[in-house]
N, C-alpha and C positions, 0 to 999 in steps of 0.2 A: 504494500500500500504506500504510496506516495503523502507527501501530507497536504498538496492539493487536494487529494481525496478527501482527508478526514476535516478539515475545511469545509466541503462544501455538500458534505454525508448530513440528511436534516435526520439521521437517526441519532446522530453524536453529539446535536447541539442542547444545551442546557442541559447537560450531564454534572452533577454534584460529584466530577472530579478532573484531575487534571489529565491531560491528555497528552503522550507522548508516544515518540516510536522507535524501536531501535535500530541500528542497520541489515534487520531482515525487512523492516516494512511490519513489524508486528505490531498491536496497540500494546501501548504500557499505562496502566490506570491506575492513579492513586485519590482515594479517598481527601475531600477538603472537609476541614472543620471551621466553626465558625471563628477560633482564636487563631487561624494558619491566618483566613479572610484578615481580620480584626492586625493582624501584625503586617499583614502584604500593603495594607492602606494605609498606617501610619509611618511604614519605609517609605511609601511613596510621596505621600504628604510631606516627610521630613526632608527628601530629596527634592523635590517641586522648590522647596524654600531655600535649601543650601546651595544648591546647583540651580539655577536659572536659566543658565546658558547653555540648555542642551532640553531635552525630551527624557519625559520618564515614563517607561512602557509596564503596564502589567501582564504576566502570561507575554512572555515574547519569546516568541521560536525562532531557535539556533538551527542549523542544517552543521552534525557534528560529523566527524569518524563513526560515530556509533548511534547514526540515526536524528531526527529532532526533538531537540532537548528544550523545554519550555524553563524560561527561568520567571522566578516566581516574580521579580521585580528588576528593572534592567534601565540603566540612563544611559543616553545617548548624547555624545556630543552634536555643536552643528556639524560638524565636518562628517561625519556618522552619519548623519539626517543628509545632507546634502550629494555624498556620495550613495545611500543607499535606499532614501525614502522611507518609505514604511512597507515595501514587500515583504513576503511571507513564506517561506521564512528565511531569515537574515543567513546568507553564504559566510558570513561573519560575524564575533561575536562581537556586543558594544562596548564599552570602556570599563563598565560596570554591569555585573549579574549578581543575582542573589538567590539565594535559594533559601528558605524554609524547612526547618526539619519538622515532617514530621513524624508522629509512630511509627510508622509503617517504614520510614526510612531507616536504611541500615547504615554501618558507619564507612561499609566501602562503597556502596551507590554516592552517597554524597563528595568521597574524596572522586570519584569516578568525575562527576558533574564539575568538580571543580577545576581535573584537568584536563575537563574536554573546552571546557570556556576559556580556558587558559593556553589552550593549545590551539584556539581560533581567535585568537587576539584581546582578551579582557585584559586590561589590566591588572583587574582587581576582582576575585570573587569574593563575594561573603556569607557567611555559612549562617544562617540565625536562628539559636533554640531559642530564645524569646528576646524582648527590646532590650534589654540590657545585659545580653551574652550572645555577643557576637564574633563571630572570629571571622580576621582579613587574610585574604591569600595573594599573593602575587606570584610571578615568574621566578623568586626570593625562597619562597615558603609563605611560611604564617609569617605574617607583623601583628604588632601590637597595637598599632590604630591605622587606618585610612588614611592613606598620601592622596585620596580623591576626596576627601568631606574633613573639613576640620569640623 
């Protein structure tokens, strides 16, 4: 399955989870809770304010090595927005992705995501068990705060 497909499939839309795929073309489904929602819009919102000068996407699908990978929260520089618009899904990843842990994720899927975003151009990924424990990744490893968000 292509993810044009699962796009434009009205069997898949307004599913209470998230949708991905891996490099067979298979669906990957993970259950959303209402404190994943409730944290996904306060990153976002915090971003909107810190970062001005770029776009902040919810649900924004990467085209990885290992299929389309939905990150929960993702900023976009303009140079981002201006080389690549808003097609579906990004041949690249944006400067900034985030993920969301939640139950259901385990602790190598997540190291997984973080060096598929990594390895398609982020920056910076950020791993978030909740608003105030979050860990930063770069090309580095882990740091200790965001060289993207004071």
């Amino acid at each position: 399955m292509e993810w044009a497909e699962v796009v434009d499939n009205p069997l898949l839309q307004d599913l209470p989870f998230k949708i991905e795929l891996n490099k067979f073309g298979k669906l990957l489904m993970s259950p959303a809770s209402n404190e994943h929602g409730r944290i996904q819009s306060r990153l976002a919102s915090m971003l909107i304010n810190k970062l001005p000068k770029g776009e902040v996407i919810t649900e924004c699908s990467i085209q990885t090595s290992d299929g389309v990978k939905v990150a929960d929260v993702a900023w976009l520089s303009k140079g981002f927005v201006l080389e690549f618009g808003f097609i579906t899904p990004y041949p690249k990843a944006p400067e900034l992705c985030v993920e969301i842990v939640s139950p259901s994720n385990s602790k190598v899927e997540i190291q997984q995501k973080v060096d598929l975003y990594l390895a398609k151009g982020a920056s910076e990924v950020w791993v978030v068990y909740d608003l105030n424990d979050i860990h930063v990744f770069t090309h580095m490893g882990y740091i200790k705060k965001s060289k993207l968000v004071e």
